[in-house]
C-alpha positions in Angstrom: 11.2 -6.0 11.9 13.6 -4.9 9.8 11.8 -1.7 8.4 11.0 -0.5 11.6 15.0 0.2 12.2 15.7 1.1 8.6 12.7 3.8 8.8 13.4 5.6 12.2 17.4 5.3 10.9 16.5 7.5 8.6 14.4 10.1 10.2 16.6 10.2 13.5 20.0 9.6 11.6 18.7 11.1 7.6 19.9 8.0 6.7 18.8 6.6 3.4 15.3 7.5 2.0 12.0 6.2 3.0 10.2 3.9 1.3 7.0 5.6 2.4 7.8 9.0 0.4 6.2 9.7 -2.7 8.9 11.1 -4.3 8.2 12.1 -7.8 11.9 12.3 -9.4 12.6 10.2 -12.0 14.8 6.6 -11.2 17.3 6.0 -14.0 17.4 2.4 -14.8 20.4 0.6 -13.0 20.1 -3.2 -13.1 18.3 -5.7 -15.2 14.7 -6.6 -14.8 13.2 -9.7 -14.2 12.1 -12.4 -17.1 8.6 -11.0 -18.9 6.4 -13.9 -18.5 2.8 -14.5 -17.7 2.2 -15.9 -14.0 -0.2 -18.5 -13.5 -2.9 -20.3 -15.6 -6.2 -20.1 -16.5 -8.4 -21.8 -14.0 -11.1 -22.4 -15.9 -12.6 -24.8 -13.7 -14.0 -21.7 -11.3 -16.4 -21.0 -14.2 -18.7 -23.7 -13.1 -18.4 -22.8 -9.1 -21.6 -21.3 -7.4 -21.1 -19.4 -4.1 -22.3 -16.7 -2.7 -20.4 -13.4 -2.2 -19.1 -13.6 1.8 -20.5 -10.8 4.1 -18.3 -7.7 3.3 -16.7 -8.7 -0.1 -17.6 -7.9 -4.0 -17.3 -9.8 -7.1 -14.9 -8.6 -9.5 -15.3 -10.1 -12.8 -13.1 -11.8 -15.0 -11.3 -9.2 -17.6 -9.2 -8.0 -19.6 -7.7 -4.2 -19.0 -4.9 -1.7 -19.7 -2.8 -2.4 -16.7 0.1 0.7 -15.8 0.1 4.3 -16.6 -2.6 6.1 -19.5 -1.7 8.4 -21.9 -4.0 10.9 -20.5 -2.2 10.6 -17.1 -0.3 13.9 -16.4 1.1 12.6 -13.1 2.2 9.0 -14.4 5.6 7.9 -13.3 8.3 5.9 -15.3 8.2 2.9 -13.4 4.4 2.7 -14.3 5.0 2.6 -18.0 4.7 1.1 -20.3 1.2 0.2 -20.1 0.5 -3.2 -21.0 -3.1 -5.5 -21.2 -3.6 -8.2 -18.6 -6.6 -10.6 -18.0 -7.3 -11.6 -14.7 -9.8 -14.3 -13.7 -12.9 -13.1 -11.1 -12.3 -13.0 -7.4 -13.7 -11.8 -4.5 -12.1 -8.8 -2.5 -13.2 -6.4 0.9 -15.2 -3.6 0.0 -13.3 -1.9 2.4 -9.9 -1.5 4.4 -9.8 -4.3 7.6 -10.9 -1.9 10.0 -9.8 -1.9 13.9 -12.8 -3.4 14.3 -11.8 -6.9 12.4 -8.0 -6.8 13.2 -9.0 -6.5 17.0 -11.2 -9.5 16.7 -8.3 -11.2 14.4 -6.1 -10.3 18.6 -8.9 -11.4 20.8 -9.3 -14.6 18.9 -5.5 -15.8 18.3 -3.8 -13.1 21.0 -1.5 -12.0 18.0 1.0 -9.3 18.8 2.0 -7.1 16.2 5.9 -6.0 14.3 5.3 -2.5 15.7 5.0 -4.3 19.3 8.1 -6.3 19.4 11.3 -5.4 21.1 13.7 -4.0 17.9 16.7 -6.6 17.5 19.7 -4.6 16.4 21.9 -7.4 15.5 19.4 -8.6 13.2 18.4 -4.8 11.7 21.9 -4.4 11.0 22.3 -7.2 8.6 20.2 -5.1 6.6 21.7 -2.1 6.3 24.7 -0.3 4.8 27.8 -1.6 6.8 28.9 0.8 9.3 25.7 2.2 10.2 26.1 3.4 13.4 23.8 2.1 16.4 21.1 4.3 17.9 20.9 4.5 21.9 19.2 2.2 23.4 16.5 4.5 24.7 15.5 4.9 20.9 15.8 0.8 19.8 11.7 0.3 21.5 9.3 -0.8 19.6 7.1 1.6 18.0 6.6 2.8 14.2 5.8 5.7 12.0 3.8 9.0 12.1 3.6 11.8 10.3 4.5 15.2 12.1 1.4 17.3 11.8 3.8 20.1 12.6 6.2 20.2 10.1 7.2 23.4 9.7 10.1 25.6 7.7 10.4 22.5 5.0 13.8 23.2 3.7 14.0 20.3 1.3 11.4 17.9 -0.5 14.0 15.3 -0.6 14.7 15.0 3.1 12.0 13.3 4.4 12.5 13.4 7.9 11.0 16.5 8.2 7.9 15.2 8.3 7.9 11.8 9.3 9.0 10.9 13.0 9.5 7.5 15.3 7.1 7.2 17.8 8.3 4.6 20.2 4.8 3.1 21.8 2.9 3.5 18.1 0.7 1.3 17.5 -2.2 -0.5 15.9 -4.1 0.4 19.4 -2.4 3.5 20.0 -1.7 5.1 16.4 -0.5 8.3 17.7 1.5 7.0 20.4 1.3 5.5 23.7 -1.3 8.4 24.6 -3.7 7.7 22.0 -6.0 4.9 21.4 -9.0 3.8 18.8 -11.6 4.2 20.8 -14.6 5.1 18.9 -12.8 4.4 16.1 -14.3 0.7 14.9 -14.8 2.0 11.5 -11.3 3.3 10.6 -8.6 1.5 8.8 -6.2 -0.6 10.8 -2.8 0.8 10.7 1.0 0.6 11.8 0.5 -3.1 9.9 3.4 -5.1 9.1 3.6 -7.2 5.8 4.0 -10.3 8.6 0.9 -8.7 10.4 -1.3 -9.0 7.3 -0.6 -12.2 6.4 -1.2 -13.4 9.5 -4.7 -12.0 9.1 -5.3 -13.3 6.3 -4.6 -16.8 7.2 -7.0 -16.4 10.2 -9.7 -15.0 7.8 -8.6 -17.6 5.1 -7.9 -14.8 2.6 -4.9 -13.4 0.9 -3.5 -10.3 -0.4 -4.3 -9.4 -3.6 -1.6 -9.5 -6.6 -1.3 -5.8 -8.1 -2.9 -7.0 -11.0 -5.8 -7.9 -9.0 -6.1 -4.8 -7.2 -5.8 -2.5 -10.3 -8.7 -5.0 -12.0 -11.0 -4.4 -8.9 -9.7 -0.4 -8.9 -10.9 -0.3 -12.5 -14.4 -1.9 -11.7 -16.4 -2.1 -14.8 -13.5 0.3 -17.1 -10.8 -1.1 -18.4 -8.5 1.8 -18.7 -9.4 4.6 -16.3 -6.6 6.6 -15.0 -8.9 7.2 -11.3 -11.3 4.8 -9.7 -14.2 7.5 -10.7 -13.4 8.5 -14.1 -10.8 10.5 -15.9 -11.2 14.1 -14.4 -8.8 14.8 -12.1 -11.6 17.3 -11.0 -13.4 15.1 -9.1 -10.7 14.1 -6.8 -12.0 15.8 -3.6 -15.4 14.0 -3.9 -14.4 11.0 -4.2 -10.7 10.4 -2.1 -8.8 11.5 1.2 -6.1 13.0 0.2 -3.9 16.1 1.1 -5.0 19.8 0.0 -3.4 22.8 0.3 0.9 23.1 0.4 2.1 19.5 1.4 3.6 18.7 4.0 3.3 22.0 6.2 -0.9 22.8 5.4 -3.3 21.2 4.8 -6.9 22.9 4.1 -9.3 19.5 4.0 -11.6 20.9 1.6 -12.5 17.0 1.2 -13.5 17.0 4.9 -10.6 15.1 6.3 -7.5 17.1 8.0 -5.7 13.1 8.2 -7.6 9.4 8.4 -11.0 8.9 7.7 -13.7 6.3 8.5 -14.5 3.9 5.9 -17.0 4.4 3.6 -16.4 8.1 3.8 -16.2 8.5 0.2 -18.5 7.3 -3.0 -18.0 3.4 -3.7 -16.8 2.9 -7.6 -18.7 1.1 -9.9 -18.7 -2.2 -8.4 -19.1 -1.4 -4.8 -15.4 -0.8 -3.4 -14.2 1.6 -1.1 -11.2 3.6 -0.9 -9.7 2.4 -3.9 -7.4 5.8 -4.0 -6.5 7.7 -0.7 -7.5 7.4 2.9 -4.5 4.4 3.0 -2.2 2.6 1.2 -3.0 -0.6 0.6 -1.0 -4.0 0.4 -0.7 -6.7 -2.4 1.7 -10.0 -3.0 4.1 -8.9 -5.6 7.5 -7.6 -5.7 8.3 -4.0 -6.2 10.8 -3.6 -8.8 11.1 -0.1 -10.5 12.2 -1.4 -14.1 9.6 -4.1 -13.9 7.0 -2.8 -16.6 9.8 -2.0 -19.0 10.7 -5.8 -19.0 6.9 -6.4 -20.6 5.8 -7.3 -24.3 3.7 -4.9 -24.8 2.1 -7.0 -27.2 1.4 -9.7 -25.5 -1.9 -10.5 -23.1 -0.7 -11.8 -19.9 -2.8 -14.0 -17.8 -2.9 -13.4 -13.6 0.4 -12.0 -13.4 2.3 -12.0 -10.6 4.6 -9.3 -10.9 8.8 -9.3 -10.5 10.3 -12.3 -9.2 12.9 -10.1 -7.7 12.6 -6.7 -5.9 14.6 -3.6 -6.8 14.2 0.0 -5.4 17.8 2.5 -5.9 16.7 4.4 -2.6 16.6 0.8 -0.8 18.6 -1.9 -2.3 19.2 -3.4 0.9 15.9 -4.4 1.8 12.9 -6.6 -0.2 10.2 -4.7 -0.8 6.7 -5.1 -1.8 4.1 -3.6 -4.2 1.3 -0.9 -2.3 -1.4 1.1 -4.2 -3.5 3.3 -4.2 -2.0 6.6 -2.2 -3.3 7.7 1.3 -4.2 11.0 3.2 -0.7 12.3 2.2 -1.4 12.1 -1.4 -1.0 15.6 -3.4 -0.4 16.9 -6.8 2.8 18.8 -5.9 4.4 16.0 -4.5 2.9 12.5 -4.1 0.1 11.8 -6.6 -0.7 8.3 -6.2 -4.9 8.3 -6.0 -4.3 6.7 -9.4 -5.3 3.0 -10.5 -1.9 2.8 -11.6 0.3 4.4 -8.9 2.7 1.7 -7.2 4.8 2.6 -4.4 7.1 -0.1 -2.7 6.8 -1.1 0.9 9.4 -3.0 2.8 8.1 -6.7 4.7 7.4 -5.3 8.1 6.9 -1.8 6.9 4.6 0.2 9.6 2.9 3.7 9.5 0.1 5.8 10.4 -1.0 6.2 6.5 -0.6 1.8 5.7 -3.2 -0.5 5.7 -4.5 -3.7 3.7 -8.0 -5.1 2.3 -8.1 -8.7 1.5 -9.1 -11.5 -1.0 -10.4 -14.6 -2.1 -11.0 -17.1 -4.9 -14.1 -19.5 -4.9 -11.6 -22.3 -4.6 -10.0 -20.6 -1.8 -13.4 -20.5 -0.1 -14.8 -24.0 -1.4 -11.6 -25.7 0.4 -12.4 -24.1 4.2 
């Protein structure tokens, strides 16, 4: 719950920043990062497991890769670098984003009701915030989440975000516009305005998990193992193969890749191994921690095996909430400002974050499978 505050707070106050933002200025380095260790071992007994791959998931082999930022990679960020090899042992993951379709079958079966559904308790939001943060009326504590104002006009700064984000009260997973709105018709999109709590919830419905980051880059990569886009290397190719924002972000947007906002899954080419939407369209959720000096804590020279990422988070913009790892950039992506359609783009995304651009794909591990 407590994004849902923190995040309207700042676009109805210009509180602090949103997490959501994809803002390219460089963080300087403020506290200490976590220990570099390796996270996990081997399991080498899942070498001798047979199963089939379930309905709507692909195989991602066991390898080693160059996780984090490429040399090549004009857009890279400093808390992608430095690059650093990891192995990661084979897993199954969706092909695509849950769609509206699943979550609403994830509802019918278990009657589940969403963070972007609950009533907003302030004395518990407040904990979270800077002391002295003053309380919003009443008629603006309802439940409802994030959307992006397709009318932002007269941007005045890059850094104030609130001019194009807004709090909708009555957004939802159902109603992703608003109260107006609803999916109808739209089975095949991405399930959005999903909380952290939300997707774990799925997931232990569906007995999957979320991927770590190290996963999600692995399955990003497909058969590379140190591509700086889920395609190739030429930035080029972009509008053929993602959803992202083109034009002058946030005020036009031209869609020469056919999407104005959202699209339906499986809009765009699969990569190498079969996966969707590995860059645009959404972001996308994993397990670890966000923490902006995290890479810099790495051995570069050392191989780690099915890392886990920080064991604490740490964003400047947000040091009063936890926040978690998301990849891969959404509809909002663009050069000028956000360009995260790369493998190794990593934005942070508080607990019960919720927006119009978030979703989540799942996995699973034969063990995971062989124990239902």
């Amino acid at each position: 719950m407590n994004f849902k505050i923190k995040a309207f707070l700042s676009v109805i106050l210009t509180a602090s920043t949103l997490i959501i933002s994809c803002n390219k200025k460089k963080i300087s380095k403020e506290v200490s990062v976590t220990k570099k260790e390796p996270v996990l071992k081997e399991v080498n007994a899942s070498k001798s497991l047979e199963l089939n791959t379930p309905k709507g998931m692909v195989w991602v082999n066991k390898k080693s890769f160059l996780m984090g930022a490429k040399k090549e990679d004009r857009f890279a960020m400093p808390r992608e670098k430095p690059a650093h090899k990891v192995t990661v042992d084979g897993f199954f993951i969706d092909e695509h984003e849950v769609t509206n379709l699943q979550f609403k079958k994830f509802v019918a079966a278990t009657n589940y009701v969403t963070v972007a559904e609950k009533p907003i308790n302030w004395d518990e939001i407040k904990k979270t915030l800077p002391e002295g943060t003053p309380k919003p009326a009443d008629s603006i504590l309802q439940p409802g989440s994030l959307i992006f104002n397709k009318h932002a006009k007269g941007v005045v700064s890059m850094a104030n975000y609130g001019q194009w984000w807004k709090w909708k009260i009555g957004a939802d997973w159902k109603h992703p516009e608003g109260p107006e709105s609803s999916i109808e018709g739209k089975d095949n999109f991405p399930v959005v305005h999903i909380g952290r709590e939300d997707a774990l919830a799925y997931c232990k419905w569906a007995n999957r998990r979320l991927p770590t980051e190290a996963e999600w880059e692995s399955a990003a990569q497909g058969k590379f193992e140190d591509n700086i886009y889920t395609w190739g290397n030429k930035y080029e190719d972009l509008n053929n193969n993602a959803n992202t924002w083109q034009g002058k972000f946030p005020t036009e947007n031209i869609s020469e890749d056919r999407f104005e906002y959202i699209s339906p899954i499986k809009s765009y080419p699969a990569n190498n191994i079969g996966l969707y939407d590995m860059a645009g369209n959404v972001w996308e959720m994993t397990a670890d921690l966000f923490n902006v000096n995290y890479y810099e804590s790495l051995d570069v020279n050392v191989l780690y095996k099915n890392p886990k990422g920080a064991t604490k988070s740490y964003t400047p913009a947000n040091p009063y909430q936890t926040e978690y790892v998301i990849k891969g950039g959404s509809f909002l992506c663009h050069e000028s400002y956000c360009a995260s359609f790369r493998i190794s783009a990593r934005m942070g995304m508080e607990p019960n974050s919720g927006s119009d651009h978030i979703g989540f794909r799942t996995v699973a591990t034969k063990e995971m499978l062989l124990k239902k």
